[in-house]
C-alpha positions in Angstrom: -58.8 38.7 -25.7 -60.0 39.8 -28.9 -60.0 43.7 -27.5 -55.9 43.3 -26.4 -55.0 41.9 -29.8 -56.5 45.2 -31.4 -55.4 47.2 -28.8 -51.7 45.9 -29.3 -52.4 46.3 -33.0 -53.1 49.7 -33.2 -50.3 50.3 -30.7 -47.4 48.6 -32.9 -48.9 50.8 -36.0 -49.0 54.1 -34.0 -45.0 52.9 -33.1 -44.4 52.3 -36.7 -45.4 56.2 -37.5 -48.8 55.7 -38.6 -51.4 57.5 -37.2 -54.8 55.8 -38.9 -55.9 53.0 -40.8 -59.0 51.2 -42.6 -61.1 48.4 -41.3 -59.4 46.1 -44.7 -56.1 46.7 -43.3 -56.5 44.7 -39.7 -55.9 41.3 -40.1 -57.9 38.8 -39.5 -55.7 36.9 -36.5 -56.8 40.3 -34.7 -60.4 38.6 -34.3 -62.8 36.0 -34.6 -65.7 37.9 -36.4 -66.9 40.8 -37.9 -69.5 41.8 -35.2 -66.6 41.2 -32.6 -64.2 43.3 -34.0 -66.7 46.3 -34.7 -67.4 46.0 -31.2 -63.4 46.2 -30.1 -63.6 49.4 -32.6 -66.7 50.9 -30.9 -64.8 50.4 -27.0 -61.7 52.2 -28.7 -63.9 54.8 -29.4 -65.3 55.2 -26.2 -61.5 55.6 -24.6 -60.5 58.0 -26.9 -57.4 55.6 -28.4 -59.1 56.0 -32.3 -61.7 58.3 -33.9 -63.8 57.1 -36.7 -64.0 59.7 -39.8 -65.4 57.9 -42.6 -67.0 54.8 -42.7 -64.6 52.0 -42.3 -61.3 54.7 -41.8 -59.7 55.6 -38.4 -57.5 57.9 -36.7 -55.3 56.9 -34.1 -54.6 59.4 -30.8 -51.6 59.2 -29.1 -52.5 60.0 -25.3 -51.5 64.0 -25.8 -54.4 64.0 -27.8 -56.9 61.7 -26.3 -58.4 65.7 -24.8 -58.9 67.3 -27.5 -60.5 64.4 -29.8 -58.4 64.6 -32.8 -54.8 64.8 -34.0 -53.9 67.4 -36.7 -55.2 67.0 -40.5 -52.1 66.7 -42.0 -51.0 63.7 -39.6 -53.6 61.4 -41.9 -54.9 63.2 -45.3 -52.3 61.2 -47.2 -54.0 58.0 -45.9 -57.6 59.6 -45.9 -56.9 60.3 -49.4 -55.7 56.8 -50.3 -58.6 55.1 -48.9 -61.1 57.5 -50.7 -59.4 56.8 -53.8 -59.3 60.6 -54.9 -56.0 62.5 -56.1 -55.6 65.7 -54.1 -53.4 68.6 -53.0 -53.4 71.0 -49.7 -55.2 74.1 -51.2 -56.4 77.7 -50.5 -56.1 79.1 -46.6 -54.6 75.9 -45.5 -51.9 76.0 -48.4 -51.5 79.7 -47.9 -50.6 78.7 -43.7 -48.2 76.2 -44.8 -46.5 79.0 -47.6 -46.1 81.4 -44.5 -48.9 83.2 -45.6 -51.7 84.3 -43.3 -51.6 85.7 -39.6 -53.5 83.3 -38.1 -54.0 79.2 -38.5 -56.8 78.4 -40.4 -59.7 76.7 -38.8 -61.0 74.4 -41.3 -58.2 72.4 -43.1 -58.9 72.6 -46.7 -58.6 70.3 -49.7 -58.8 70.6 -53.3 -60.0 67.0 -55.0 -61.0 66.0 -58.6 -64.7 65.0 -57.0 -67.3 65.7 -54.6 -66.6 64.7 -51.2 -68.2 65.2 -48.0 -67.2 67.7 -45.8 -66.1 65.9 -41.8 -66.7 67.7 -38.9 -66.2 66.1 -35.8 -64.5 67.5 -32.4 -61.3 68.9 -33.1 -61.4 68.7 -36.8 -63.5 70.6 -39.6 -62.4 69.1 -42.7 -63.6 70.8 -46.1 -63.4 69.3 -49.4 -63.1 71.4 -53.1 -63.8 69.9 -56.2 -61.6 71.2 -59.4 -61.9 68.9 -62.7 -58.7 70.4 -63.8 -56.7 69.2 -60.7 -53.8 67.0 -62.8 -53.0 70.7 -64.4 -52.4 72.8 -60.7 -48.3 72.8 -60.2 -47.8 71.8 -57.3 -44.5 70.8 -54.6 -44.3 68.8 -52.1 -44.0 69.8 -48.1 -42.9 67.8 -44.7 -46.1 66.9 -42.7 -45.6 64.7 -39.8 -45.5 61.8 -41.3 -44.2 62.3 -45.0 -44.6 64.5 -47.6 -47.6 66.3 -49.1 -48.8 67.7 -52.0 -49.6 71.8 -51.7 -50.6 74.1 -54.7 -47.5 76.3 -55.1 -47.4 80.1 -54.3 -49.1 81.2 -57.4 -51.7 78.6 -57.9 -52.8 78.8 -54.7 -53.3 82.8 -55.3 -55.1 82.2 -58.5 -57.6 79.2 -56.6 -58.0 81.8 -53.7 -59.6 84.2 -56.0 -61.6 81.5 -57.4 -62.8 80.2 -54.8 -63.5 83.0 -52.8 -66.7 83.5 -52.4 -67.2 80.2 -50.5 -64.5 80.5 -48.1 -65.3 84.0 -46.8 -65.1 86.6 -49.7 -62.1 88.9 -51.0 -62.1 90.3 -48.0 -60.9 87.0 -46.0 -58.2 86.7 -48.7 -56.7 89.4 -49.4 -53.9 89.3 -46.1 -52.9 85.6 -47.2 -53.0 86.7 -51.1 -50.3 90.3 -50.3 -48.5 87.9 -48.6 -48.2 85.2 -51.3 -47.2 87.3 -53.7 -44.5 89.2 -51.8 -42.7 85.8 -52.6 -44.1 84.5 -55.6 -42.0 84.0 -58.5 -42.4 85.5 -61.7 -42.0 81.8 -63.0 -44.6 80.0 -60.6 -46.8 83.1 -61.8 -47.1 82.4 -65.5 -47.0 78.5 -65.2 -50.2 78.4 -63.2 -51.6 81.3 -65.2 -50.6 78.5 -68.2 -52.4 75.5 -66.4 -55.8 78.2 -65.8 -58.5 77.8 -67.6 -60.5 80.6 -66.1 -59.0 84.3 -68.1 -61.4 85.7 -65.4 -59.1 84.7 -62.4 -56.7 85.5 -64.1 -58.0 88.8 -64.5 -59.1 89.2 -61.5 -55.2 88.4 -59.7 -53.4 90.6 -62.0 -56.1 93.5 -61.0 -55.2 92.8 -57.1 -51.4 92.2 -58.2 -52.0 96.3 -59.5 -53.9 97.2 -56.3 -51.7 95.5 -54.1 -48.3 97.5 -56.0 -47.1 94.0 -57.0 -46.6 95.7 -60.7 -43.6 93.7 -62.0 -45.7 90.4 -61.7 -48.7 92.2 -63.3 -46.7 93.2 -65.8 -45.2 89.5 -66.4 -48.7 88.4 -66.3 -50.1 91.0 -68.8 -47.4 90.1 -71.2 -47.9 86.4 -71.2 -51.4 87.1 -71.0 -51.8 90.0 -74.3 -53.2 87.8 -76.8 -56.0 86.5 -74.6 -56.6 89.6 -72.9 -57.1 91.5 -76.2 -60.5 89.9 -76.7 -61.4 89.3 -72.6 -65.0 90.3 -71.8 -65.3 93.0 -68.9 -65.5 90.6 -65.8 -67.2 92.0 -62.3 -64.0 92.0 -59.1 -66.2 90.4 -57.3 -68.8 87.8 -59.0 -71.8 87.4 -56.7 -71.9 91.9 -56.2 -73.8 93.9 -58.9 -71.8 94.6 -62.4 -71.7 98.3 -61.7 -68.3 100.1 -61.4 -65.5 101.4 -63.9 -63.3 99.3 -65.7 -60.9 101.5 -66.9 -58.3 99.2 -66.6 -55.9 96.8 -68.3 -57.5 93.8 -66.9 -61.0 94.5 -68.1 -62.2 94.5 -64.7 -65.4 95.8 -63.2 -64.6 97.3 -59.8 -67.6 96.4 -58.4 -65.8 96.0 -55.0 -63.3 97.4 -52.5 -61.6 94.6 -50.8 -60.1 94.9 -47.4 -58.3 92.9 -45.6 -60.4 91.1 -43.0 -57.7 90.8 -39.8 
């Protein structure tokens, strides 16, 4: 009895557009004890109708999706989100897939949060989890997902959190495709507002060096004008952080080409 009031549950919330939920929002009518209900949960599991992902949080699967184990990210992060209590916005290769950018989906579904979080991986999904203290400050808009809107960096800040977090999702190499291709429709506007909200001048240094390479010189030359008074001081800074310092830096970013980037397709 207990298992079809669950399972009638989680049917009216999947027909109400909602695709997961936490163990505090079932109602108690649903069953008679804790234990019990766990158990309901756990036989759920085991036919594929929900997927645990965090403690007490669940995904429902429609039948479509019972095969492959998991529905897509963005059918739940809003709610993931929520329940972790952690403010967050779609960043870096994921972002750069929902801008248009990038020739191929990317596998792990990336998020940028204000605090550490543990990556999931389960079948179907590999979700990965970026902590920036300065989140509040990233402009950001808004997108459809599936089931309402989401926040993603914009154009630019995704480009300048690309480059700064590059070394831990693959290298310049793995970027520079989605970054060509953000910047062919970047704004000159979205440019120096997220160049306003960075607190790193070496990112910054570092995009309007690829903005040069890439023959993107009208932005470069936005950004070295809003830039000038910072860049007049701005230590020599290596292209490519974790490679030795050597290389020229005869250039107006101060930048040690220490690397050749190339796209990685």
């Amino acid at each position: 009895m207990e298992d079809k009031r669950i399972n009638e549950w989680v049917d009216d919330r999947q027909r109400g557009g909602y695709y997961s939920f936490s163990l505090s929002e079932l109602p108690r009518s649903v069953s008679s004890s804790h234990s019990a209900l766990l158990q309901s949960l756990q036989r759920l599991q085991r036919k594929n109708r929900i997927r645990r992902l965090r403690r007490q949080f669940y995904v429902i699967l429609p039948v479509e999706y019972a095969r492959l184990g998991m529905i897509p990210a963005d059918w739940f992060i809003d709610e993931l989100m929520a329940y972790l209590g952690q403010p967050y916005y779609i960043s870096l290769l994921s972002a750069a897939n929902l801008h248009g950018a990038g020739h191929q989906q990317a596998q792990t579904y990336q998020v940028m949060t204000s605090a550490l979080e543990r990556p999931i991986e389960t079948r179907g999904l590999k979700l990965r989890f970026f902590q920036k203290k300065s989140l509040h400050k990233t402009p950001t808009r808004t997108v459809k997902g599936h089931t309402g809107m989401l926040p993603v960096s914009t154009h630019a800040a995704t480009a300048l959190d690309l480059i700064a977090y590059a070394n831990r999702i693959g290298g310049l190499d793995a970027i520079l495709t989605p970054l060509a291709e953000l910047c062919e429709e970047m704004s000159a506007e979205d440019l120096i507002e997220s160049a306003r909200q960075e607190e790193a001048l070496s990112v910054i240094q570092r995009l309007g060096w690829l903005l040069d390479k890439m023959g993107q010189n009208q932005l470069g030359d936005e950004l070295e004008a809003f830039c000038h008074d910072r860049l007049a001081g701005a230590s020599r800074v290596p292209l490519d952080p974790a490679a030795t310092r050597r290389g020229g830096s005869e250039n107006r970013w101060h930048i040690i080409e220490n690397a050749e980037p190339e796209a990685d397709v």
